[in-house]
VOBA-1610 file (N, C-alpha, C; in pm, whole numbers, padded with zeros to 5 digits, always signed):
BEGIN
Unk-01811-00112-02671Unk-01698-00146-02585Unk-01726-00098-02443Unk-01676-00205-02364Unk-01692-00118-02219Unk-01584-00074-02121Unk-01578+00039-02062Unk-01430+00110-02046Unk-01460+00095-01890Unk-01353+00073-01825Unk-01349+00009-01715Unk-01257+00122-01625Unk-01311+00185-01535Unk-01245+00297-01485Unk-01195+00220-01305Unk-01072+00182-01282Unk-01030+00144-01122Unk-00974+00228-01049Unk-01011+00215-00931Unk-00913+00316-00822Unk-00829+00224-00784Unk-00674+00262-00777Unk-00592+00199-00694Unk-00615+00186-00542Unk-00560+00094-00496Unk-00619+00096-00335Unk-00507+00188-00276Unk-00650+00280-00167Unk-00618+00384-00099Unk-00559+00359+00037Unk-00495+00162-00085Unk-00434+00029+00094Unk-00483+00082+00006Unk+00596-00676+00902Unk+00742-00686+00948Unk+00818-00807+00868Unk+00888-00743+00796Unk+00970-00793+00716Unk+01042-00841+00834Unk+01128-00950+00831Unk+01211-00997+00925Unk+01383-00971+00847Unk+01468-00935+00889Unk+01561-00951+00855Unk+01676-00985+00935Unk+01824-01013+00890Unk+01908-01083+00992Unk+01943-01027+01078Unk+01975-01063+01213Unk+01979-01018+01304Unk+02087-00908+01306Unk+02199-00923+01197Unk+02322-00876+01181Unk+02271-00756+01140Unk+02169-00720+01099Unk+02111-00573+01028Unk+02097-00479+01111Unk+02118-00366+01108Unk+02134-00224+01216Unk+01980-00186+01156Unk+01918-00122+01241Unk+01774-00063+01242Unk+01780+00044+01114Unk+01894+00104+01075Unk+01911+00189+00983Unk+01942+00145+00858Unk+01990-00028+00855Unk+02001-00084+00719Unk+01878-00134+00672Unk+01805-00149+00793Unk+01672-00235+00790Unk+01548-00166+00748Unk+01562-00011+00812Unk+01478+00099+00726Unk+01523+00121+00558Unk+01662+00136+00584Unk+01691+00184+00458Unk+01632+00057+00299Unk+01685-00043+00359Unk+01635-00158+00255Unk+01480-00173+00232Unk+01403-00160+00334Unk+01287-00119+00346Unk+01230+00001+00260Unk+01286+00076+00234Unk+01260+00222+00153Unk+01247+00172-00001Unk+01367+00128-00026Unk+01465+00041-00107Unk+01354+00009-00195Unk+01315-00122-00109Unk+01220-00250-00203Unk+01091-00138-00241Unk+01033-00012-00217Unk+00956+00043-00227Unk+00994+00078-00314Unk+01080+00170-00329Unk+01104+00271-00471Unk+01127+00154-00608Unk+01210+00075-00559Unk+01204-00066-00653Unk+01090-00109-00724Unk+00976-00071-00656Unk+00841-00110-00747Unk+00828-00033-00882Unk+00925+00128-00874Unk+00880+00187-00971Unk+01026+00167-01118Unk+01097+00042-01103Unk+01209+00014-01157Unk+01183+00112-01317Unk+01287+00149-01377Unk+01324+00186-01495Unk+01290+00376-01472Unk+01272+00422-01320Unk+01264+00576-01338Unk+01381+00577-01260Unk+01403+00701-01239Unk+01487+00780-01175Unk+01499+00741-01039Unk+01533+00718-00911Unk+01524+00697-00837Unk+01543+00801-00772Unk+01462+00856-00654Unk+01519+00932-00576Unk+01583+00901-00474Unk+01685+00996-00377Unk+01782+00932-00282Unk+01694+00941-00160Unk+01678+00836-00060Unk+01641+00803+00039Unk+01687+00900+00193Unk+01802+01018+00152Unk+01870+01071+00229Unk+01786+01141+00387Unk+01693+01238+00229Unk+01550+01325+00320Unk+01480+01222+00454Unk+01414+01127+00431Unk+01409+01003+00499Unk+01486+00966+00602Unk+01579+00939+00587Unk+01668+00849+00676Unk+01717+00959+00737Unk+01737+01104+00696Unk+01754+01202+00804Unk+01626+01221+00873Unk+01547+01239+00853Unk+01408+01327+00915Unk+01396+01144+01049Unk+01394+01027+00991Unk+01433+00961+01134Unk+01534+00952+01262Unk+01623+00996+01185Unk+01753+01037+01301Unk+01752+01112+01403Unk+01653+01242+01336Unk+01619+01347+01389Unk+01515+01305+01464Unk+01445+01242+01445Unk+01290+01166+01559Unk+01387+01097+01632Unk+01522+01011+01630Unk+01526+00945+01750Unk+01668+00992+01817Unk+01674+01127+01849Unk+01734+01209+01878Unk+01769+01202+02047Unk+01624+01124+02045Unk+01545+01177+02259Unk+01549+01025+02245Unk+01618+00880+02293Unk+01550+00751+02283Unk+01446+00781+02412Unk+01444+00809+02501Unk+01357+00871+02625Unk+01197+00875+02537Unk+01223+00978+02423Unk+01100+00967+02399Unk+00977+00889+02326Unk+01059+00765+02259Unk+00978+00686+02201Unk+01008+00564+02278Unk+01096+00546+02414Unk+01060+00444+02484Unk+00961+00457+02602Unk+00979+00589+02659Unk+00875+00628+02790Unk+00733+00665+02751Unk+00757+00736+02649Unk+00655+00871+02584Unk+00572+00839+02448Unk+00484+00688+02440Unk+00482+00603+02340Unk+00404+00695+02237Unk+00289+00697+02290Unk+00128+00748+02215Unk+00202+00929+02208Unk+00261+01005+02255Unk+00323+01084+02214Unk+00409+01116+02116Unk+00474+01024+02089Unk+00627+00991+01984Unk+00531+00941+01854Unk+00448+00888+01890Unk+00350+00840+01763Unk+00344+00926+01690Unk+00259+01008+01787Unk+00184+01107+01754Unk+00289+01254+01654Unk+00448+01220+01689Unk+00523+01297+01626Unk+00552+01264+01465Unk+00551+01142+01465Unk+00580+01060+01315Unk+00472+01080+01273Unk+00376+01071+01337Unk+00282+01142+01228Unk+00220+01273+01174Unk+00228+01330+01308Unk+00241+01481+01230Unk+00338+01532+01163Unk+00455+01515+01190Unk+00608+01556+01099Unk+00637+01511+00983Unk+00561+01344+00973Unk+00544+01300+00857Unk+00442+01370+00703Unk+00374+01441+00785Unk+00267+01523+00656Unk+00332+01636+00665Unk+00383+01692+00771Unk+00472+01842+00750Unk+00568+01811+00610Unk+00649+01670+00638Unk+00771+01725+00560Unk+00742+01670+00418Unk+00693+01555+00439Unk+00662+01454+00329Unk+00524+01460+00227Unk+00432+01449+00329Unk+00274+01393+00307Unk+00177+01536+00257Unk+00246+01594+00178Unk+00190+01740+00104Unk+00015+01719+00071Unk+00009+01646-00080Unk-00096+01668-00144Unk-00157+01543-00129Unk-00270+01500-00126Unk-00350+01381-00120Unk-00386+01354-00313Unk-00317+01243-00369Unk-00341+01205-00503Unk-00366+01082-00542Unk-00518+01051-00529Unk-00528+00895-00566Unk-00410+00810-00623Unk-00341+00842-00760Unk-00273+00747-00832Unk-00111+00775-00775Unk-00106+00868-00722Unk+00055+00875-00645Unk+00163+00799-00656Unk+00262+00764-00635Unk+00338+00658-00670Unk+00389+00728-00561Unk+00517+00625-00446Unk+00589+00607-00345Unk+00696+00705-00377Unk+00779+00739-00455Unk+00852+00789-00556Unk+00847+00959-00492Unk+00721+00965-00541Unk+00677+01102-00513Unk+00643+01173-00425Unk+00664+01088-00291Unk+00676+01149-00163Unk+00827+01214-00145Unk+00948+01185-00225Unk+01029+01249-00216Unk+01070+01368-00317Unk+00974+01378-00408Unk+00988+01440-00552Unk+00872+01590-00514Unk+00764+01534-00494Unk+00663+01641-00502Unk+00554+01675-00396Unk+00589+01541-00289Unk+00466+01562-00129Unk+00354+01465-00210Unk+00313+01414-00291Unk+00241+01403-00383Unk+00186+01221-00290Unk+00095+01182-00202Unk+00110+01082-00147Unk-00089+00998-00199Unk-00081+00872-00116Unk-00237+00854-00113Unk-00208+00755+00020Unk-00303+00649+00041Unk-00317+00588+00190Unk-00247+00486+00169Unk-00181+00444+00056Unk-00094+00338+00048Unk+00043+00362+00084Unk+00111+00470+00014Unk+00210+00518+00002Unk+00233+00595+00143Unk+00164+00679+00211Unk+00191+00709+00316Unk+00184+00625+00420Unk+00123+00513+00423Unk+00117+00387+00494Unk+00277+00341+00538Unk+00293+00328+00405Unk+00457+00254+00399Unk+00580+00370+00460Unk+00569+00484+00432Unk+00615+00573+00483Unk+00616+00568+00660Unk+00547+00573+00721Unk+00481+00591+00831Unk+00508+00455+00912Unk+00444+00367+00830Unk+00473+00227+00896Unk+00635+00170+00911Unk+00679+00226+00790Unk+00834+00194+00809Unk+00923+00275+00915Unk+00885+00360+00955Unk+00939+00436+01064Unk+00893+00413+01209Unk+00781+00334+01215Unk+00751+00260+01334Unk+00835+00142+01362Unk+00848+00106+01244Unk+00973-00050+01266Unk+01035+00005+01299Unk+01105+00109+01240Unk+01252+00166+01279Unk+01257+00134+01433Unk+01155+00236+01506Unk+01188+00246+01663Unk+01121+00113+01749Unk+01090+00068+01668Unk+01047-00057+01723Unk+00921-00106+01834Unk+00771-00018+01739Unk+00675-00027+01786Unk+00625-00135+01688Unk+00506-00196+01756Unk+00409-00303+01750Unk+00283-00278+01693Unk+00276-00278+01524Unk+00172-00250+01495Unk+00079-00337+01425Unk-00037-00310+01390Unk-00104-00382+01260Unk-00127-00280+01146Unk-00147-00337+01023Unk-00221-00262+00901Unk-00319-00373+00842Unk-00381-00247+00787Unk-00542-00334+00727Unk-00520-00318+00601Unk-00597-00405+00511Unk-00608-00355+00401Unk-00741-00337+00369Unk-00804-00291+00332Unk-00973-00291+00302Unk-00996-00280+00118Unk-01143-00297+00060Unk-01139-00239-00025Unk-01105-00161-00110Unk-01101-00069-00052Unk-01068+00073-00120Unk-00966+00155-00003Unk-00886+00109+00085Unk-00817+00160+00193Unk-00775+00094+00286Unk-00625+00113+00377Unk-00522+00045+00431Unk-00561+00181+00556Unk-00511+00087+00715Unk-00481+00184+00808Unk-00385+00139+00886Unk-00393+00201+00983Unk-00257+00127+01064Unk-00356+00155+01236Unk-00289+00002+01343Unk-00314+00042+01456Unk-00176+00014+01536Unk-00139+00112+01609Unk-00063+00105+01696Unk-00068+00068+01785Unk+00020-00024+01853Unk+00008-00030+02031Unk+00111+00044+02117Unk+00089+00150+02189Unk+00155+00234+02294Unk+00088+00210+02444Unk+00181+00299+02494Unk+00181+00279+02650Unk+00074+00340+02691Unk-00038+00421+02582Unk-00206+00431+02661Unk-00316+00409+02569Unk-00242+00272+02509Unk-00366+00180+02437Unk-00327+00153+02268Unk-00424+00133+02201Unk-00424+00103+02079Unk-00469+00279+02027Unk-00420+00312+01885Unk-00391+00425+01848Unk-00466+00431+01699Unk-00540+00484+01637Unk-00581+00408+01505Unk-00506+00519+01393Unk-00379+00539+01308Unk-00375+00614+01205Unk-00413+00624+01067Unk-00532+00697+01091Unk-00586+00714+00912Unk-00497+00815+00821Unk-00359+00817+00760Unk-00280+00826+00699Unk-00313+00944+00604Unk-00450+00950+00576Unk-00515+01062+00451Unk-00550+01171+00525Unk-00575+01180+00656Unk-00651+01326+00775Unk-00530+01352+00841Unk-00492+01432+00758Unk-00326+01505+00872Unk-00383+01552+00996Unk-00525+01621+00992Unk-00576+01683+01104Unk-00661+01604+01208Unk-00784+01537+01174Unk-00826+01443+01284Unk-00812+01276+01265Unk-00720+01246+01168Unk-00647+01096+01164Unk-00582+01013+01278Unk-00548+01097+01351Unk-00484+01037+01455Unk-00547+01021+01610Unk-00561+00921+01630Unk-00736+00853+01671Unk-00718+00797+01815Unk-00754+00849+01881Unk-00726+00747+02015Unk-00766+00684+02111Unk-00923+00718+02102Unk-01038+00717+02182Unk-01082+00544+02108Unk-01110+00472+02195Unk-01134+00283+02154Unk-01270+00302+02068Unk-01372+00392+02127Unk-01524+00408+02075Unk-01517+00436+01931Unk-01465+00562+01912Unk-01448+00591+01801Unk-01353+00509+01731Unk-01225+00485+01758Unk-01154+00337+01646Unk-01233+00206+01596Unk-01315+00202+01722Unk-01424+00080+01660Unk-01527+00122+01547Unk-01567+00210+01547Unk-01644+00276+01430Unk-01571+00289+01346Unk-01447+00334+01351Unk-01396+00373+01200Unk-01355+00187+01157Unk-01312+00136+01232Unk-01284+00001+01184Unk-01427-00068+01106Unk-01557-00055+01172Unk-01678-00128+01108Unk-01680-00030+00988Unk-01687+00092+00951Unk-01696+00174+00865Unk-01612+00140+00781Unk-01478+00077+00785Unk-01391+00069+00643Unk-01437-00084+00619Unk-01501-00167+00694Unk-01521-00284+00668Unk-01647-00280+00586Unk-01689-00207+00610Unk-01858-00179+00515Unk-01810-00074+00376Unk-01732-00017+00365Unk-01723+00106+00253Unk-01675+00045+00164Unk-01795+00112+00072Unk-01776+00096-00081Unk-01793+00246-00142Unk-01764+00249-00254Unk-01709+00320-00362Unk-01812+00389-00465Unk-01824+00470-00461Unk-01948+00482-00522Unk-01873+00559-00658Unk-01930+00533-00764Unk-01904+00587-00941Unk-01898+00742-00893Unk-01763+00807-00927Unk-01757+00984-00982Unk-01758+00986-01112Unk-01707+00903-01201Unk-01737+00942-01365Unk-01817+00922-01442Unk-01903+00981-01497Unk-02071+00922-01564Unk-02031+00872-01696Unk-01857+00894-01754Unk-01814+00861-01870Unk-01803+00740-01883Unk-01736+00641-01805Unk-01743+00528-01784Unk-01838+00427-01731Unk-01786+00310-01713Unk-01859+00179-01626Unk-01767+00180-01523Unk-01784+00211-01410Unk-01689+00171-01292Unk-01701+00029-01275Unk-01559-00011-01258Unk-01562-00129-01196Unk-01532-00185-01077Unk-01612-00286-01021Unk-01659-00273-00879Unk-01564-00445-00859Unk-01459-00461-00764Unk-01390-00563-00720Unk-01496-00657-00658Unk-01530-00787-00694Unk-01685-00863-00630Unk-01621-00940-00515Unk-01507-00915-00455Unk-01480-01019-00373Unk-01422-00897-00234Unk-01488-00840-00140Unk-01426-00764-00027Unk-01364-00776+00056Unk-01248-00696+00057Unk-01105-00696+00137Unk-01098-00643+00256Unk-01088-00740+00345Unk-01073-00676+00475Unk-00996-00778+00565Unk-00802-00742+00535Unk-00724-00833+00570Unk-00600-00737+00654Unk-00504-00820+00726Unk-00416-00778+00779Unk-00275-00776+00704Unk-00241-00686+00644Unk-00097-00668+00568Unk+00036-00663+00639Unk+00134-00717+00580Unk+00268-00684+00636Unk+00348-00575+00588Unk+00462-00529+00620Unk+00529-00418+00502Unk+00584-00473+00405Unk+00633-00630+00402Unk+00672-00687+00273Unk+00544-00679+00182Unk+00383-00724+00258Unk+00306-00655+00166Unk+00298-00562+00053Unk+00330-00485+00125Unk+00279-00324+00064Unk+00370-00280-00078Unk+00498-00380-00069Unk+00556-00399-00205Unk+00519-00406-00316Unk+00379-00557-00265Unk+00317-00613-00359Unk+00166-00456-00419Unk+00167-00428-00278Unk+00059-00354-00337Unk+00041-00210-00393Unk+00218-00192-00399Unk+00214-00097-00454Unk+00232-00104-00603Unk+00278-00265-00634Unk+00331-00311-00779Unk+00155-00309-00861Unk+00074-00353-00726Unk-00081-00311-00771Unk-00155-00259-00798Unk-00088-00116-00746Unk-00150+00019-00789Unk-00112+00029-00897Unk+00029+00016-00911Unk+00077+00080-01117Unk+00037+00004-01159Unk-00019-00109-01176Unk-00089-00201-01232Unk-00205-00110-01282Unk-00246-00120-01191Unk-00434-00059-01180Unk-00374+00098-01303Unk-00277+00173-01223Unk-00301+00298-01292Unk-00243+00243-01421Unk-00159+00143-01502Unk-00126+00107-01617Unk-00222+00090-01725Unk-00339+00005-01641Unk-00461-00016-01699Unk-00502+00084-01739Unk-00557+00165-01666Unk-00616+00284-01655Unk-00569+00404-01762Unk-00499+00371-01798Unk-00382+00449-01928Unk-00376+00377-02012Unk-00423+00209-02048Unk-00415+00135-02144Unk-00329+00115-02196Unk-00217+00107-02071Unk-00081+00010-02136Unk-00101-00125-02045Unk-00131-00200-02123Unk-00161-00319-02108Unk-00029-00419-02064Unk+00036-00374-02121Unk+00216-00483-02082Unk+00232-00397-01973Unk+00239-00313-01947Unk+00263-00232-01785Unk+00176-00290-01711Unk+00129-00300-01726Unk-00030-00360-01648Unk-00015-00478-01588Unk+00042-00578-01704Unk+00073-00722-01679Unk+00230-00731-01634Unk+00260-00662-01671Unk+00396-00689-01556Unk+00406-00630-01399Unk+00308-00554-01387Unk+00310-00533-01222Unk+00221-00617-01158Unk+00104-00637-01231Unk+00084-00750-01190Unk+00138-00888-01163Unk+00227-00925-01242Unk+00340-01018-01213Unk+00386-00990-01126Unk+00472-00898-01074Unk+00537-00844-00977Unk+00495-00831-00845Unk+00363-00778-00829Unk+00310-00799-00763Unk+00275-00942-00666Unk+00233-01027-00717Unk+00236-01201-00669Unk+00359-01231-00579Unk+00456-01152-00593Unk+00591-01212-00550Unk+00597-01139-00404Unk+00520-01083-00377Unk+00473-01033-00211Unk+00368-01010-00193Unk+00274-01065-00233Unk+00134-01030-00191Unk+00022-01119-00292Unk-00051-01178-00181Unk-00146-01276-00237Unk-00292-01211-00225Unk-00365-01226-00283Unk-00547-01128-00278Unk-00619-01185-00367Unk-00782-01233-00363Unk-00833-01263-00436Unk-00882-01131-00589Unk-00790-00997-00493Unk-00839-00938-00618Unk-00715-00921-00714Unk-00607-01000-00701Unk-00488-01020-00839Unk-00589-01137-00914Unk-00618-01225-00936Unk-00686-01348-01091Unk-00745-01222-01101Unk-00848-01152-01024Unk-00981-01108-01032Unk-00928-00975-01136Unk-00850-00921-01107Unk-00775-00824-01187Unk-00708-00891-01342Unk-00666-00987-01322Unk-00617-01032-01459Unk-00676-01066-01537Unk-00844-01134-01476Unk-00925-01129-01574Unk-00978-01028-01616Unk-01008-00913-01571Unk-01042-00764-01616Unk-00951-00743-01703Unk-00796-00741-01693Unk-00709-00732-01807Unk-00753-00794-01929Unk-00749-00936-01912Unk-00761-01003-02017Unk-00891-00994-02131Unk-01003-00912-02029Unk-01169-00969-02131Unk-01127-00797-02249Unk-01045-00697-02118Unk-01067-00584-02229Unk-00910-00610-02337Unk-00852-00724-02350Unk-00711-00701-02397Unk-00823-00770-02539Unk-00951-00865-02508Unk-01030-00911-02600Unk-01113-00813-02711Unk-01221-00710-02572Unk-01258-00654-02653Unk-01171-00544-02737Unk-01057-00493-02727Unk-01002-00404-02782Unk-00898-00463-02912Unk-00916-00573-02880Unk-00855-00647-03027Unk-00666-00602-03045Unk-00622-00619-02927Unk-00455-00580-02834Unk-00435-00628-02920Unk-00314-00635-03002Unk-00236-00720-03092Unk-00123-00776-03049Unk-00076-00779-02938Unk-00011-00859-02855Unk-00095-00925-02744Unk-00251-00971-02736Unk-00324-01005-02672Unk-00293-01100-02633Unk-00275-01178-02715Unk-00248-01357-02684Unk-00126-01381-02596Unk-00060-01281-02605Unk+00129-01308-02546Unk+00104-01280-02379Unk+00028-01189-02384Unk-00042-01089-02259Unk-00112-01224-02196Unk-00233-01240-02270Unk-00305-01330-02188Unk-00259-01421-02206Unk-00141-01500-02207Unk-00062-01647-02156Unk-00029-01607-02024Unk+00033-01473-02027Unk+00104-01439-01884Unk-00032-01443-01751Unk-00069-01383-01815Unk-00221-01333-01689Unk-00310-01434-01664Unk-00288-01561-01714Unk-00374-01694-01727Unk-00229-01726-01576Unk-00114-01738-01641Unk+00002-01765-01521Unk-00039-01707-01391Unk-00013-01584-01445Unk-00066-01487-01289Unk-00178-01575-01190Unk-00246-01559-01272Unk-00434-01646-01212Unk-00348-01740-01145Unk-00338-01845-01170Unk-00287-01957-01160Unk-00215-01978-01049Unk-00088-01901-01054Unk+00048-01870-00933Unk-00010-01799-00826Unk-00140-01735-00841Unk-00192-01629-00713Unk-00309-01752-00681Unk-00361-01865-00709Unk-00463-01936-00658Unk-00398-02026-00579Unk-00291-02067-00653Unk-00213-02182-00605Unk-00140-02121-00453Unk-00095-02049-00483Unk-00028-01931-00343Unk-00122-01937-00229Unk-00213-01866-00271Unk-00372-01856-00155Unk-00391-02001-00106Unk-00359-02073-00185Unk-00466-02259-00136Unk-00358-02310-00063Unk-00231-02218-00071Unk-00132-02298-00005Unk-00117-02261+00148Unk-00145-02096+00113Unk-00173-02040+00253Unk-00281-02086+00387Unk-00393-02122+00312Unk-00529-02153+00342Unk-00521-02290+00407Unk-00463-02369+00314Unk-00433-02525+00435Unk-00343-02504+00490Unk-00245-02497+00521Unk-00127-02509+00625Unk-00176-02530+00793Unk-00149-02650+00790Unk-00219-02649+00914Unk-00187-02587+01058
//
């Protein structure tokens, strides 16, 4: 048998105009913790205070751009962004500090909407970043370096940008077969994104625990905000080990994940022509 060991990836919603910046964060939080449906939820309170408190000075995140940045993100690992944990769940930035580059992404990025800066996020292989635009340039935040993450020099952002576009992953467990995604990611995400990709991670970590119906339902879930050639590419990894392991709900599984394939190709081809 061959055991298939994945890392979850490490990585502007529009809404009505009638929405206050504070309903618009808050719903934003919302659809996040929503990925982890049937736990506990934690209350969004910690959050939505620790922004109130950032926009205390409007002076300072309208005059004082690359400065004010620079506060959300350090205050953000003070209060929130504790421990660095590959499989992390969103959840657990309010439970235990417990974060990875996805989850603090969304954290971080959602509080830039709040005040109403102009950003991008990447998604890469194996990792998501964010670039800011402020009043002394483009800003690059690597989300995982509380200490030299926050980037501001163009020379160096261009290196780290060719560097996540080239990085791959190299095997830590000699127990397994790592498995290596054959198709490389190097795209621009939205925060309705990051919904999808967080429904991708519990996916990945479902697998990874060999609950297979967990697996296939975030993957489902997933599709419904976020399109990637590595969802089929993932469902077929589901499906060959739901074979070799002789799943006894295999067949029920792989009807769904044949769907999945299907609804995520059709999605992409639809994206792809639009003229």
């Amino acid at each position: 048998m061959v055991a298939f060991l994945l890392l979850p990836i490490i990585a502007f919603g529009q809404a009505a105009p009638s929405v206050s910046p504070e309903e618009k964060t808050e719903q934003q939080l919302q659809l996040y913790l929503a990925s982890e449906a049937g736990n506990v939820q934690p209350s969004t309170d910690r959050v939505m205070k620790f922004i109130e408190r950032l926009g205390d000075d409007p002076r300072a995140y309208a005059n004082h751009q690359q400065t004010f940045v620079r506060q959300i993100f350090v205050k953000s690992h003070s209060r929130f962004l504790r421990t660095f944990k590959p499989n992390a769940t969103f959840s657990q930035l309010f439970s235990n500090g417990n974060y990875n580059c996805l989850t603090a992404t969304a954290l971080i990025a959602t509080t830039l909407q709040h005040f109403g800066y102009t950003f991008r996020m990447f998604e890469t292989t194996h990792h998501i970043f964010i670039l800011v635009d402020t009043d002394r340039g483009t800003t690059l935040l690597e989300t995982t370096d509380p200490f030299t993450g926050f980037i501001t020099d163009s020379k160096i952002i261009d290196q780290r940008v060719a560097t996540y576009k080239s990085a791959t992953h190299s095997k830590t467990d000699s127990r397994v077969i790592h498995y290596e995604f054959q198709t490389p990611v190097f795209k621009e995400v939205t925060l309705n994104n990051l919904a999808g990709l967080l429904h991708f991670n519990l996916s990945v970590n479902a697998y990874n625990d060999k609950n297979f119906t967990d697996a296939t339902s975030h993957l489902e879930l997933a599709t419904q905000t976020y399109q990637s050639s590595r969802v089929p590419e993932f469902a077929d990894v589901i499906r060959v080990t739901l074979k070799e392991l002789n799943v006894p709900d295999a067949a029920a599984l792989t009807s769904r994940l044949q769907k999945v394939r299907k609804a995520s190709e059709e999605a992409s081809a639809a994206v792809k022509f639009i003229p």
